[in-house]
C-alpha positions as CSV (number, residue, x, y, z in Angstrom):
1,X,0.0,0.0,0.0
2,X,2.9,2.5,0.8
3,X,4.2,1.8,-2.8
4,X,1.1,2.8,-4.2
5,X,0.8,5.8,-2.3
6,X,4.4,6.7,-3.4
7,X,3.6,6.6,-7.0
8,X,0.5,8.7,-6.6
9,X,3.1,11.4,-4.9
10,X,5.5,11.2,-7.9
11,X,2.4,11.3,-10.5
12,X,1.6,14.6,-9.0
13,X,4.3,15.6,-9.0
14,X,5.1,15.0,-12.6
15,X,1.8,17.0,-13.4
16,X,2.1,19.5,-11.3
17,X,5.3,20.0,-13.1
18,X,3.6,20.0,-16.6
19,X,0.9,22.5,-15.0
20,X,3.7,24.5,-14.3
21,X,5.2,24.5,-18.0
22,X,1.8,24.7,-19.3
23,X,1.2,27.7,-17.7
24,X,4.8,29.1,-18.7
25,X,4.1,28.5,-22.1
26,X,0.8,30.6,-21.8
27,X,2.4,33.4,-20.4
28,X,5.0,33.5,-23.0
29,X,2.6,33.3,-25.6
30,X,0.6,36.4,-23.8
31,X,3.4,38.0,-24.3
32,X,4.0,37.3,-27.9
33,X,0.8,37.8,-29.3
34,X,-0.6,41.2,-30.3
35,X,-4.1,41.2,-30.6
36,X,-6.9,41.4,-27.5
37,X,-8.7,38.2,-28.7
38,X,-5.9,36.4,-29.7
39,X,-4.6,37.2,-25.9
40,X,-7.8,35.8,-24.1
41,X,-8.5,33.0,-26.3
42,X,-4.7,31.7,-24.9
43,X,-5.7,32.9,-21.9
44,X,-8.4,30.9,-21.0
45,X,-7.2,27.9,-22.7
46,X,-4.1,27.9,-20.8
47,X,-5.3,29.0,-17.6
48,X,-7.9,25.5,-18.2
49,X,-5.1,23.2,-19.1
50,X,-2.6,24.5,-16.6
51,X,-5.0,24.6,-13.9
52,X,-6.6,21.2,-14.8
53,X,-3.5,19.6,-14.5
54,X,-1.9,21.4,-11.5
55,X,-5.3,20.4,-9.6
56,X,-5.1,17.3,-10.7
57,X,-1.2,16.1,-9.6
58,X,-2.3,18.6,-6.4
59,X,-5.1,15.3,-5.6
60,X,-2.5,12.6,-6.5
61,X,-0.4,13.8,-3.9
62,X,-3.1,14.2,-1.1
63,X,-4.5,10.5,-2.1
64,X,-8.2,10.2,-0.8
65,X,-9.0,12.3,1.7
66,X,-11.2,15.4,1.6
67,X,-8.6,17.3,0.7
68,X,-9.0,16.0,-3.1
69,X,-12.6,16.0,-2.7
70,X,-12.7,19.9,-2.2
71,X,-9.9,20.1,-5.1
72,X,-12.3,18.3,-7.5
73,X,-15.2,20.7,-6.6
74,X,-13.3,23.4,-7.1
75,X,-12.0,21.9,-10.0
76,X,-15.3,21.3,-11.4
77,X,-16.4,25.2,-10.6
78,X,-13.3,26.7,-12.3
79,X,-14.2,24.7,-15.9
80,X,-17.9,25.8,-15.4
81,X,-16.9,29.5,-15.3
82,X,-13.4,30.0,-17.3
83,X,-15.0,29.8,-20.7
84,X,-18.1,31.6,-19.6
85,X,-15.7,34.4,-18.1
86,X,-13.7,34.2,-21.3
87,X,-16.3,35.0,-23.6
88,X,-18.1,37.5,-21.5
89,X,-14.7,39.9,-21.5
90,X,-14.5,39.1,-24.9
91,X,-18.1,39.9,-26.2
92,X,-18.3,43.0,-24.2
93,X,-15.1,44.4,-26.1
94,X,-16.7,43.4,-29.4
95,X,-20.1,45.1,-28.3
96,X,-18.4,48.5,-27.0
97,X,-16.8,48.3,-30.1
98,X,-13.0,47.2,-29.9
99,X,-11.6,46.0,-33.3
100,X,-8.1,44.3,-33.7
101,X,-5.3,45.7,-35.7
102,X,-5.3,43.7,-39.0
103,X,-2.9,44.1,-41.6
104,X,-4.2,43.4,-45.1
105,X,-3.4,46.3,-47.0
106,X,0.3,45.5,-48.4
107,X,1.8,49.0,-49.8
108,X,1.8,48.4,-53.7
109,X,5.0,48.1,-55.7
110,X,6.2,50.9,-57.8
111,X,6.6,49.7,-61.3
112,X,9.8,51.2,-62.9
113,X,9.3,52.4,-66.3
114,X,12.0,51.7,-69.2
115,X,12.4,54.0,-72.2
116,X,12.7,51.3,-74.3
């Protein structure tokens, strides 16, 4: 039984590890990207993958206690309302009238003229 419980502590702590670099990744790419929906579409995607997984390796290492029990309910309440949250930010900066930057004009190329 102490095995068990021992590989259960290492599993967490593997994902709580790949939380982590999830989560890095998301910041980076926060940082990268340019445009407001572009930003909050990582956003929330990250922040659910990250936290999913960090939650997750945080009830591997508790085992079964109620510990994990209030992790999964708060699990459970963080999925309901991150994509909700997401798209309300979003749609009320569509409605109010923020547009992205696109760039689709391209200048045009001079032609050169010969005399020939």
């Amino acid at each position: 039984m102490e095995a068990v419980s021992g590989i259960l502590v290492v599993i967490g702590q593997i994902l709580v590890f790949i939380g982590l670099i999830i989560s890095g990744f998301g910041v980076y790419a926060v940082l990268r990207l340019d445009s407001f929906y572009s930003r909050s579409v990582v956003t929330s995607k990250v922040e659910a993958m990250g936290f999913v997984t960090i939650t997750v390796g945080a009830m591997c290492i508790a085992g079964f206690s109620i510990l994990s029990l209030k992790l999964f309910i708060i699990l459970i309440f963080e999925l309901l309302t991150v994509s909700s949250g997401a798209h309300a930010i979003v749609r009320s900066a569509w409605i109010s009238g923020y547009r992205s930057r696109t760039v689709t004009d391209t200048p045009k190329k001079q032609e050169v003229q010969s005399d020939g």
